[in-house]
C-alpha positions, 0 to 999 in steps of 0.5 A, spaced: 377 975 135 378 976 143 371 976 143 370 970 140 375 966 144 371 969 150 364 966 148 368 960 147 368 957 154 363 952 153 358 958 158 353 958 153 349 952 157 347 957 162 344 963 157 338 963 153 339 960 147 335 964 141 332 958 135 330 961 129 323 959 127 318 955 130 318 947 133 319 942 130 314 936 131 317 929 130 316 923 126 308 924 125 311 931 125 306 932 129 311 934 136 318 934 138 321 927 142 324 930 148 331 932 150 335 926 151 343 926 154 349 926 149 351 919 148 359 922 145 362 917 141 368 914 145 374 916 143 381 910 144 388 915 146 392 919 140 395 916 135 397 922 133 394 929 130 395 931 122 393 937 122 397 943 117 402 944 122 406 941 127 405 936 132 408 931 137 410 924 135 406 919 140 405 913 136 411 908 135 409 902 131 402 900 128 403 893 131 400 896 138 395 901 134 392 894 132 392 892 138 389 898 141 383 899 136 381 890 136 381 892 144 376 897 144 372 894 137 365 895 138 366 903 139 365 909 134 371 912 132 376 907 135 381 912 132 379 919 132 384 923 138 382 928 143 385 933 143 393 933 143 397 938 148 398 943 143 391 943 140 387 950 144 384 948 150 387 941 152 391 944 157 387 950 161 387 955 156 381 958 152 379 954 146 379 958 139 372 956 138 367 955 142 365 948 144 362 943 139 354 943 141 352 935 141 345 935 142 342 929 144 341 924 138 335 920 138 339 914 137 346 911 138 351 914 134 357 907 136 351 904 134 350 906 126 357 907 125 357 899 126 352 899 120 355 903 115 362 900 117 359 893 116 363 886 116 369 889 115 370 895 120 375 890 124 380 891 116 377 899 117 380 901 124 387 898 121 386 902 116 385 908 120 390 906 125 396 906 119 393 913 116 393 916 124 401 914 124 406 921 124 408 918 118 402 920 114 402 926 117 399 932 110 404 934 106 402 943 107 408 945 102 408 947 095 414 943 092 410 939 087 415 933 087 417 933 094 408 932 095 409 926 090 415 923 093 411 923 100 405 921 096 409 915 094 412 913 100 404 912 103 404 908 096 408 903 099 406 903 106 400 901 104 403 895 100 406 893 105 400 891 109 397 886 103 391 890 103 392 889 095 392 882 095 384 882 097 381 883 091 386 879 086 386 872 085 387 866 089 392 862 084 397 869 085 396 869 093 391 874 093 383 873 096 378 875 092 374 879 096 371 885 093 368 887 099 374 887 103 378 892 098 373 896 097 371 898 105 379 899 106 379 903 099 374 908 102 376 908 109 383 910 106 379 916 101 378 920 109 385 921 107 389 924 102 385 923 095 392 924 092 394 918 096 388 914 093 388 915 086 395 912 086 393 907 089 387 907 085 391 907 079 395 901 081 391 896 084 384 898 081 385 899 074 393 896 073 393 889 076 385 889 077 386 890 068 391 884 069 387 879 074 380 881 070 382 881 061 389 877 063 389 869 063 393 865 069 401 867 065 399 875 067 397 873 073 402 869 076 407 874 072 405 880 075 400 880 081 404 878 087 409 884 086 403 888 084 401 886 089 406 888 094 408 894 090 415 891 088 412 895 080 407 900 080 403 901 073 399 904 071 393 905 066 393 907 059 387 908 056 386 916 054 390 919 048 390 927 047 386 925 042 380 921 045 377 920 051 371 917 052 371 915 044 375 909 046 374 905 041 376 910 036 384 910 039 389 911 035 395 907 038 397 901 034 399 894 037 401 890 030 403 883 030 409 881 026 410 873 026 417 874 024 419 875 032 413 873 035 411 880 038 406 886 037 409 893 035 406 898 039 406 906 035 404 911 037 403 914 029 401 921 030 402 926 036 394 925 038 396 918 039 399 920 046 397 917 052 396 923 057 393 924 064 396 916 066 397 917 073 403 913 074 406 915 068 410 922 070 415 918 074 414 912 078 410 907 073 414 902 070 410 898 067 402 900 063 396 896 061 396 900 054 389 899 050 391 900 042 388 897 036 390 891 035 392 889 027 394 882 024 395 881 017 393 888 014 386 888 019 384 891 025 380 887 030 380 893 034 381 896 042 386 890 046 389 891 052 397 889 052 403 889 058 408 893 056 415 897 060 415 904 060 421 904 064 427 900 066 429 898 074 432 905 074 427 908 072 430 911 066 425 911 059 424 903 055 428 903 049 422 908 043 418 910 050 418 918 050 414 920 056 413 927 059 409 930 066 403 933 065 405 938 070 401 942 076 393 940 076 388 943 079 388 938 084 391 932 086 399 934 084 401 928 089 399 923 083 405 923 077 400 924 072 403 924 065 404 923 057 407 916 054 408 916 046 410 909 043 416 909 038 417 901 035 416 898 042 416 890 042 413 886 047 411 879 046 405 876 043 404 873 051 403 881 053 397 882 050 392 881 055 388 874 053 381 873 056 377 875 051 381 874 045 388 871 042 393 871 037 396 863 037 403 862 036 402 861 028 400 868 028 391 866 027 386 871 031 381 868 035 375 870 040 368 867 042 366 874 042 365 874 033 362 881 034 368 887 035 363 891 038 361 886 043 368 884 044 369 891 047 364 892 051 366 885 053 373 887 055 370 894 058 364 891 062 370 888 066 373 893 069 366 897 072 369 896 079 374 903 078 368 907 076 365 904 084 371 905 086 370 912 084 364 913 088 365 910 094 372 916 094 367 921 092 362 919 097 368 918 103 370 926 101 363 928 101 362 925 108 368 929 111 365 935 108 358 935 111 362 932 117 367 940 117 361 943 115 356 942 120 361 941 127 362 947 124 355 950 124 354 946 131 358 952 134 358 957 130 353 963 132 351 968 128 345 974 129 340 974 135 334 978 138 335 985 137 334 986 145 340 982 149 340 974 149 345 969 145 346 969 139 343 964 134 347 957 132 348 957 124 344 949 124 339 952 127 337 956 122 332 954 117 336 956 111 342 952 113 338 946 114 335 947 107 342 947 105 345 941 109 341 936 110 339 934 104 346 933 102 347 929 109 341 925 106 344 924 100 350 922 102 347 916 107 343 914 100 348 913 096 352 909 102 347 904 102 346 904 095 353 903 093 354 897 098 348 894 094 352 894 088 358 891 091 354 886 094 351 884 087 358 885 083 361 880 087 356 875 086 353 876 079 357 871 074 364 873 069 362 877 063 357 881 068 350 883 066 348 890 062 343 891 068 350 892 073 355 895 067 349 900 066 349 901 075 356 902 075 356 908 070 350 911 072 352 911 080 359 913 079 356 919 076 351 921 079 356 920 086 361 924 083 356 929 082 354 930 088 360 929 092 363 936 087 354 940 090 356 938 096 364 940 097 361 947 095 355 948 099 360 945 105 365 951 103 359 957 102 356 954 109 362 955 112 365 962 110 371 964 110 373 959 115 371 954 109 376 957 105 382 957 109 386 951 106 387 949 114 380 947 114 381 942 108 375 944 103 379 948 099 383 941 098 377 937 098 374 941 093 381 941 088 382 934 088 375 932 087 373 936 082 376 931 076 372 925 079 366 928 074 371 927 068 375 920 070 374 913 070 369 916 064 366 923 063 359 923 068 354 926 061 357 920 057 356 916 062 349 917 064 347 918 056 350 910 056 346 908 062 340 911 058 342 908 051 342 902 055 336 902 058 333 903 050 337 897 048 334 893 054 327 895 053 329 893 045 331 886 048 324 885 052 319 888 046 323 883 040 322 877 045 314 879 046 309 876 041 304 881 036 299 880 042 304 881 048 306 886 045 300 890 044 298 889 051 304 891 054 302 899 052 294 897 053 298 895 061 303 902 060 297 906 059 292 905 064 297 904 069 299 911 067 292 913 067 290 910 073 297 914 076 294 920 074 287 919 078 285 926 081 284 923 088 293 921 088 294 928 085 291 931 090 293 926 097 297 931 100 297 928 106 303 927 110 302 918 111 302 919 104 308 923 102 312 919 108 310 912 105 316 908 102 312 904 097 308 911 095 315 915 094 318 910 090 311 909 086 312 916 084 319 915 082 317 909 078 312 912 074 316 917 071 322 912 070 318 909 066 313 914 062 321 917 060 323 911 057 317 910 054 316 917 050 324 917 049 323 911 046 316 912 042 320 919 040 326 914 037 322 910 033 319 916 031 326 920 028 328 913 025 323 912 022 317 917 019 323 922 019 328 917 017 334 919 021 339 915 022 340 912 030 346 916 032 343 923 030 336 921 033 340 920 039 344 926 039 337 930 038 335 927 044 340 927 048 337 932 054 331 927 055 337 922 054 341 925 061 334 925 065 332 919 064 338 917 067 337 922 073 331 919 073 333 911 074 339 913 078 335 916 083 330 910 083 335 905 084 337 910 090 331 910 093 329 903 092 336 901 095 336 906 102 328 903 103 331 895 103 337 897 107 332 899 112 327 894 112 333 889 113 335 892 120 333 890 126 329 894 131 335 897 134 333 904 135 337 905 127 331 904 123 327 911 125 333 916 124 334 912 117 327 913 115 328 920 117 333 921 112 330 917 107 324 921 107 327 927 106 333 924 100 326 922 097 321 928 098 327 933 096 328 929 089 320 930 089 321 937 089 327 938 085 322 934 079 315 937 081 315 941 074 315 934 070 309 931 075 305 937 075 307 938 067 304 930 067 298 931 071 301 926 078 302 932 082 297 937 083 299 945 086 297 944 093 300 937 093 307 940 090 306 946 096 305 940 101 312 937 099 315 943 100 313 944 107 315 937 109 322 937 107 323 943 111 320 940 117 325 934 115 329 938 115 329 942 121 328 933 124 335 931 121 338 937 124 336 935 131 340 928 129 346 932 124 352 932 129 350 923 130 349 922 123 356 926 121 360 922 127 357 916 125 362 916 119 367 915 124 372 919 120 378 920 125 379 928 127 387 927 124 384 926 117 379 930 118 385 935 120 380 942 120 381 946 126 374 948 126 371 942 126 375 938 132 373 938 139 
């Protein structure tokens, strides 16, 4: 350790460095820009140091913090601290590692940090101002309850602000700013996610359930003290016995005439409400999903406002609930089991957009169809699954930020005969391990504002192509974010599992968001579904005619794809062409969906199978076809994004990345255009050799890309990746 400490000194400028491999060339790939100075992100005075450990307290009010923050706007990373006196190095002595190696970036990182935050940044630094304070300090123990009652405290904290207003509706006090509230969402989810899902669960899925399948009596009924979390609720949807099969719920919701009220059962043990967050210990009230019944029938999965708690906090009259217990992760979150005993609520409670029941006891619905009229109710809560992502992403953004600060000092290995050795970024494995997660992650930010944007435009009851989007992203967002936690880990060795270094609670806590807010494989077999129905919907409005000329159209475009010449051009303006990259991963979107859906057609017709069992037989083409729309959409959103931009110095670094999200998907999927013809051998060799030259370009940029997050170091709290 002494000889570390020694190297760490911040001598190493004046010794020769050694870098694996050879020059890189740049944007033609053809010669590398030459060094530029650093342009450090500049940093306002410390609020205070959340580190597992303890600090001083240096910052009093948060009023003087805003204040602060609007002084210096414009400036990256207005909130991250330097370092505080009792950090190493801060007051003469040897740091604990060697200094940070910040090459200069080919752009300006205060500059893309200003585009990522976009129109919000202003509500973004008072986020981070508030979650700087030492009252916000990590919790480091093991006392489960004593981690939830600090959770709680953020909890309410964060209440007072009224960041829970921003999305609620005007008539019960609050903005309607879908975009405001998600930008204050993710900036919160650089904090604690246990912190997050909390909130989460109230704001997003309790009172957004409320404002978005109630009518004007729950709005002004629950609202404005959901939104000052004056209650906190939760979300009740999952039972022991069904997940993801919402509609095959058991929990029973039958009206009785007699006291005008729903009888609300839980019949069977299965019937238990389990892993409601909230539920454990501090929910009084739930948004609870059951099988509404009138006059012996069933009309199927309805959403009512129901207690579970008096103002005591004591169990409602027929409500048993238990604690779920120690988790993996996230045991900030009182996640917990409610079972329902003859509970009245008024017939007022059963949340009324969609359907109602009259005071003479009659159903009533514009939505005939039962089945429509769920997907109606379930469609309207799509904004927790982005809400999801978004978290996913702001975790994986502070994973790549620890991981790669951490590969920027870091040495490991030199020649053999003297000289220093070489940094960890510099070697060409590590690149191939990191920056295309960088890559990703930016991809996917770009992507998920996009959706917010059309969300928030698009008109009630949203359109199939935004319900298939929202399901398809939160997948494949929160898949990425789980690879890109563990490569982040595995990059930085041991340090990577010292829990002081924050991966280890990173990985625990984020690992569930594959499962919540819908199973992911569900989900893509629903973004798949979808996309076949869409494709249903557009052939039946076709004449004989159109029809037969829309698959004459599918298959000499896809012949004219499968041109020798295309296959072979592995040139390098080529590959790095927008339009080209997406024509590829259009091709194979489309001609999955077109053979999934002739193979359907083939299994329900000629062998007479029934849709469901066609549909469980082709499953594994199901999941790659939406693979394969995901990234397409991804894509298509990244290259938007930066055809948008000005010339302002942000759209070549960007293109970089895109480059790179695009050819390494490529990659991942050459077996399938090799299979298929648009991809010959030496052009699938050429994409290989592109996206390692990317790669070793992008890291050049890494340390900008990652300050640009704007992640204050006393979220981030991993000491081996602070200054």
């Amino acid at each position: 350790m002494k000889s570390r400490r020694k190297t760490a000194a911040g001598s190493g400028a004046s010794r020769k460095r050694h870098i694996p491999g050879k020059t890189v060339p740049d944007e033609n790939l053809s010669a590398c820009p030459p060094s530029r100075e650093a342009r450090p992100i500049e940093k306002v005075e410390p609020t205070t140091l959340i580190h597992r450990r303890k600090t001083p307290d240096i910052m009093s009010d948060i009023a003087s913090a805003k204040s602060e923050a609007l002084a210096t706007s414009g400036k990256a990373d207005a909130t991250a601290p330097a370092a505080l006196e009792d950090t190493p190095g801060s007051s003469g002595e040897e740091p604990g590692y060697p200094a940070i190696e910040r090459e200069g970036a080919s752009f300006d990182p205060s500059a893309m940090q200003r585009l990522l935050e976009g129109e919000y940044s202003e509500t973004r630094t008072v986020v981070k101002q508030l979650i700087t304070q030492p009252e916000f300090r990590y919790y480091e123990g093991t006392d489960v309850e004593e981690y939830r009652r600090k959770v709680f405290g953020w909890f309410k904290r964060i209440a007072d602000t009224g960041i829970g207003r921003a999305f609620m509706a005007r008539s019960a006090g609050g903005e309607e700013n879908l975009s405001k509230f998600m930008a204050a969402f993710e900036t919160l989810a650089f904090h604690d996610l246990s912190l997050i899902i909390k909130l989460g669960v109230h704001f997003g899925l309790f009172a957004g359930s409320i404002q978005r399948l109630g009518t004007e009596y729950h709005h002004r009924k629950y609202l404005p003290d959901s939104a000052e979390g004056k209650i906190l609720g939760g979300f009740a949807m999952t039972e022991i016995g069904h997940g993801s099969n919402v509609q095959g719920l058991e929990t029973t919701a039958v009206y009785e005439p007699q006291s005008d009220s729903f009888i609300i059962n839980s019949p069977t043990h299965s019937s238990g409400k389990s892993f409601i967050g909230n539920a454990g210990s501090d929910g009084r009230f739930m948004v609870v999903f059951a099988q509404l019944e009138l006059d012996g029938r069933s009309y199927g999965v309805h959403a009512f406002v129901v207690p579970v708690r008096d103002e005591h906090g004591a169990p409602a009259p027929g409500v048993k609930i238990e604690d779920n217990g120690l988790k993996m992760g996230l045991n900030g979150v009182d996640n917990g089991k409610i079972w329902f005993n003859e509970v009245r609520v008024s017939r007022e409670e059963l949340l009324n957009r969609f359907a109602q029941v009259t005071s003479d006891g009659k159903y009533q619905s514009e939505i005939q169809s039962q089945s429509a009229r769920f997907f109606a109710m379930i469609g309207a809560l799509v904004n927790g699954r982005i809400s999801m992502a978004l978290a996913a992403n702001a975790a994986a953004k502070s994973a790549l930020t620890i991981a790669l600060r951490y590969a920027a000092r870091r040495r490991q290995f030199g020649p053999q005969k003297g000289g220093e050795e070489a940094l960890l970024l510099a070697y060409p494995s590590h690149q191939r391990r990191l920056m295309p997660l960088l890559a990703n992650s930016y991809a996917l930010h770009f992507a998920l504002k996009a959706w917010i944007q059309v969300s928030e435009k698009a008109p009630a009851g949203a359109s199939r192509s935004i319900d298939t989007l929202a399901a398809g992203l939160k997948a494949y967002t929160t898949w990425n974010t789980t690879r890109t936690i563990q490569v982040c880990r595995e990059a930085c060795g041991g340090e990577g599992y010292l829990a002081s270094n924050r991966l280890p609670s990173l990985k625990a806590d984020t690992d569930i968001f594959s499962t919540f807010e819908g199973d992911n494989t569900v989900l893509m077999q629903l973004v798949a579904k979808n996309l076949l129905t869409e494709l249903r919907d557009k052939l039946a409005n076709m004449r004989r005619a159109e029809l037969a000329g829309f698959f004459v159209d599918h298959k000499l475009g896809l012949l004219a794809r499968r041109n020798p010449v295309l296959a072979w051009d592995a040139s390098e303006d080529r590959l790095l062409n927008a339009d080209a990259q997406l024509a590829l991963f259009r091709i194979r979107e489309t001609s999955l969906l077109m053979d999934i859906a002739g193979e359907f057609r083939t299994l329900t017709g000629a062998r007479n199978l029934d849709a469901y069992s066609a549909f469980i037989r082709l499953q594994p083409e199901l999941l790659e076809l939406a693979h394969a729309h995901v990234e397409r959409v991804v894509l298509e959103q990244f290259v938007d994004a930066i055809r948008s931009l000005p010339d302002n110095g942000l759209q070549v670094p960007l293109n970089r990345l895109r480059n790179l999200f695009a050819l390494e998907h490529l990659e991942q999927a050459k077996g399938w255009y090799l299979e298929n013809g648009l991809m010959s051998g030496a052009k699938s060799k050429a994409v290989t050799r592109l996206v390692s030259r990317l790669c070793a370009r992008v890291r050049q940029d890494a340390i900008g890309f990652v300050d640009a997050f704007g992640i204050p170091d006393v979220c981030l709290a991993a000491p081996i990746a602070l200054a």
